[in-house]
N, C-alpha and C positions, 0 to 999 in steps of 0.2 A: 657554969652559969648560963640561964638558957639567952639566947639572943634574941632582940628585937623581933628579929623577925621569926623565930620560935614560939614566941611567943603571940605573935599577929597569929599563926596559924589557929594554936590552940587554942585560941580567943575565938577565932572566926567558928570553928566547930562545936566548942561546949555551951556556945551560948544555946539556950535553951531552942528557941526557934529554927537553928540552924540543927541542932543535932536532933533536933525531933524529925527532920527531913531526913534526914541521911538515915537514922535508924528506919524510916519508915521506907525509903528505898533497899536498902540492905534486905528486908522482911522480905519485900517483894519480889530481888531478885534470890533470896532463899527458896521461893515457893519453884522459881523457874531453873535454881540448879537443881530441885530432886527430879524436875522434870527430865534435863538433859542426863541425868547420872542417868537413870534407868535405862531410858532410850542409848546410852553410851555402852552399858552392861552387854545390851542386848544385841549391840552390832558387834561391840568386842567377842560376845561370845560366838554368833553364827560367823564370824570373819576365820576366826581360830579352828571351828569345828568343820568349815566348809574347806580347809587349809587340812586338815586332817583326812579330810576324807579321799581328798587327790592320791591318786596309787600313785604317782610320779616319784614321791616321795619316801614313798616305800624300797623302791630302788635305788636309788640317792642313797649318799651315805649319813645325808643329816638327818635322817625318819623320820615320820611322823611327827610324834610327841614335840621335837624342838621346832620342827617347821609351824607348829600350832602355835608352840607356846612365844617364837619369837612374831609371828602373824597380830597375835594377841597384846603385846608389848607395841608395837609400832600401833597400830589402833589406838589403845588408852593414850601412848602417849600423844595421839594427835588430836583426843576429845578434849584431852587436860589443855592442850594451846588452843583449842578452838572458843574454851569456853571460858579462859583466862579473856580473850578478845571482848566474848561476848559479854562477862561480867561489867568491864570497864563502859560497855556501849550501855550499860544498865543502870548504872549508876550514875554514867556525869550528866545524863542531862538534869537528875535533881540539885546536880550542883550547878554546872556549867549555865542553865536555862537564865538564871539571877543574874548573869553576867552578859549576857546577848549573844550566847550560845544559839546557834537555831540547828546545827547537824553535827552528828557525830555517826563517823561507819568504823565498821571493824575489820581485820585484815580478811577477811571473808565475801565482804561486798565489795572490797576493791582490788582482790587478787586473782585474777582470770586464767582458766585451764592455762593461756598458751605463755602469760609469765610464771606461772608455777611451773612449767616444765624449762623454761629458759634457765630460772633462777637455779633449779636442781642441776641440768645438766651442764651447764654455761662453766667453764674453765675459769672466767673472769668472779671477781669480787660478786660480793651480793650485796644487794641495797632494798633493803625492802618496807613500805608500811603496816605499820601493825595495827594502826589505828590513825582516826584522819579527822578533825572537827574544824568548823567552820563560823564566823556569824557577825554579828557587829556590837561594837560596843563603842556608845557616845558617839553614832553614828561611821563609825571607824571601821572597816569590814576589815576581817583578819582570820588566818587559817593558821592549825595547830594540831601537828602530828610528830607520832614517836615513827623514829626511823630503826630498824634493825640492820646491821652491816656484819656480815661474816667476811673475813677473808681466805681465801684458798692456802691453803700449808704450800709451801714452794716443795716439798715434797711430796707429790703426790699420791704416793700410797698410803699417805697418812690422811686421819679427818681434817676437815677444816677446822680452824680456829676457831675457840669460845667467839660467841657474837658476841658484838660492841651495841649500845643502845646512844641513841641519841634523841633530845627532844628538837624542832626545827619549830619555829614562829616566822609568822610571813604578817606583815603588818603593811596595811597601806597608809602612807604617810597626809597628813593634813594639810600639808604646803609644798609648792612646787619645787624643783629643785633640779640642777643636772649634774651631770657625774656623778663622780661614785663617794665614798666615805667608809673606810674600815676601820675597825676598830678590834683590837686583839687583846687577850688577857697575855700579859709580860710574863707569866709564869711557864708560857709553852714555849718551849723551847726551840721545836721546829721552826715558832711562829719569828722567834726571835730573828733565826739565822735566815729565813724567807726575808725580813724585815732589813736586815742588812745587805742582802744581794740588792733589793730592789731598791736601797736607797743609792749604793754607789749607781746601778744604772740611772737612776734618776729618775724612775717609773712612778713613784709617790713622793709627797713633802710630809711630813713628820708635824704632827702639828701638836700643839701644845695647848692646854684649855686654861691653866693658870691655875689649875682648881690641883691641889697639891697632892692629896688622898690619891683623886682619878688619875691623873698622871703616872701615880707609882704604880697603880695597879692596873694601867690601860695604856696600849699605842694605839694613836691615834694616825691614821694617814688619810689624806685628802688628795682628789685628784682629780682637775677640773670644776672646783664645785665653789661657790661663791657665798654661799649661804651657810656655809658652816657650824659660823657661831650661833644661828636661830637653830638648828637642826643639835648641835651640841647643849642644849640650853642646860642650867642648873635641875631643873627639875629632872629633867631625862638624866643627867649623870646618874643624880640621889638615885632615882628607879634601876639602873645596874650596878650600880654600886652595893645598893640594896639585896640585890642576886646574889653574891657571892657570899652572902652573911648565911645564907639557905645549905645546913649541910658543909658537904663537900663541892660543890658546885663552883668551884673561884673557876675553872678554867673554860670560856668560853668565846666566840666569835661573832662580830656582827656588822652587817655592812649596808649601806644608807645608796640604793641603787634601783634607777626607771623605776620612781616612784613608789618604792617599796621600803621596808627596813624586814631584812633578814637575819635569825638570829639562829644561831647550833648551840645549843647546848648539852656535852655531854653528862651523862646520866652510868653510874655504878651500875644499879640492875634495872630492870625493865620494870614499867609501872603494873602493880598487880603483880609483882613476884611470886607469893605464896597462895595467890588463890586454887584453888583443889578443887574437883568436883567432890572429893572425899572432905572440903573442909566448909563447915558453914557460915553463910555469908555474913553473918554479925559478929564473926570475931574477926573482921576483917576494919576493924574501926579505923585502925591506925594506919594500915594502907588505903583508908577512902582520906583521910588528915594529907597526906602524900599528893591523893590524886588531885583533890583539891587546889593544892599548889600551880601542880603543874599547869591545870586547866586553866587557872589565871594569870600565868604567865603575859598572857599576850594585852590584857585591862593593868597590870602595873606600867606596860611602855607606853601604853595610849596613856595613861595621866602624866606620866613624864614627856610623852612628846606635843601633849595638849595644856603642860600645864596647871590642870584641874587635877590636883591630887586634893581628894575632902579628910583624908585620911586613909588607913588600914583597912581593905578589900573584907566585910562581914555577908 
């Protein structure tokens, strides 16, 4: 049985007006992936054959043929992530713009020679952005990116571990406020046993909203902070409470700090999973449904933390 909030999505995209945008950006950005596929062909091939043409190689025991053909493979696959980024950067502002979107970059405008070389040869974890939007809504300025996080194999002759994907919301908050406020989904388990050290030390107080749902499904801790209850309000529960109805998505984090409300939410696969330079951008309907979501992520806590919910985000 689809959910509320399954069905707010569906709502928001088949309405006529709304999916007549989306198909008509999907077209557009169709016209700009034959562009990049050819241009991608074209370096994959000279990348491959200029790799072949090295004698070096010829003396080596890997020859030729495999030094081309694996040359050839690292290429495509780095046009295929290049242009997964740039898709996403194509697409939201026809959605995103309707919500006080004003900037959206790709991991390409904000990944610089000397972090890409850190991030490659660095021993430590990797944390990187894949994409990064920015803008205001109901006067509310707020930022909104997918983070990538690989971790190193404690083995090191082995690859790093599958990456983990997360989405991060940074929201400026409407009312003043000091200290801090976290809030944890009771289902992570780490978070639990974190939650019990620091309450025998006495580093947070446990607070409790009264509201019986959010309770079970949230700890709340509070620490220096006086304003709680306005910052807790009903309507801001309803809006993550509402999150966890989305998918798989119940397990997340978020904390009310110098004027900010920060949120992690992690995320199965990355957003734009199956985009392909080999696949065409209008059957990608149901991952623009997806991107959607996410981009509005950060206009559901502004009406919970403002109060002004008119309804379902169309």
């Amino acid at each position: 049985m689809p959910s509320e909030t399954d069905n707010e999505i569906n709502a928001s995209l088949s309405s006529p007006f709304g999916r007549e945008r989306v198909e008509a950006a999907l077209k557009k950005a169709e016209q700009r992936r034959k562009i990049i596929l050819s241009a991608s062909i074209v370096v994959t091939f000279s990348i491959a054959f200029a790799v072949f043409q090295i004698s070096f190689f010829d003396i080596a025991i890997i020859g030729s043929y495999a030094a081309a053909l694996m040359a050839a493979s690292l290429c495509w696959t780095l046009c295929n992530r290049m242009w997964r980024s740039v898709a996403i950067c194509s697409i939201a502002p026809e959605i995103g713009a309707r919500y006080g979107q004003i900037n959206i970059q790709n991991a390409w405008e904000l990944l610089t020679l000397e972090d890409w070389l850190k991030a490659t040869f660095t021993a430590k974890d990797i944390r990187s952005t894949t994409w990064k939007s920015d803008g205001k809504y109901q006067e509310i300025s707020y930022r909104l990116s997918e983070v990538s996080i690989t971790t190193k194999n404690i083995n090191h002759e082995r690859a790093p571990n599958p990456p983990s994907y997360m989405l991060v919301a940074e929201i400026s908050v409407p009312v003043s406020f000091t200290g801090c406020i976290e809030i944890r989904s009771r289902s992570r388990v780490l978070g639990q046993i974190t939650s019990i050290i620091q309450h025998i030390l006495g580093d947070e107080t446990r607070y409790y909203t009264g509201d019986q749902h959010f309770d079970e499904m949230f700890e709340t801790y509070v620490k220096n902070n006086k304003n709680y209850q306005e910052l807790l309000s009903p309507a801001f529960r309803v809006s993550l409470l509402n999150m966890t109805r989305h998918g798989l998505r119940t397990e997340f984090s978020g904390r009310f700090e110098s004027g900010w409300f920060y949120l992690e939410v992690p995320i199965q696969t990355k957003t734009f999973k199956n985009a392909s330079l080999l696949k065409p951008m209008p059957a990608l309907m149901n991952e623009t449904q997806a991107l959607w979501w996410d981009l509005t992520v950060p206009q559901r806590l502004i009406d919970g933390l403002t109060g002004k919910y008119d309804g379902p985000l169309h």
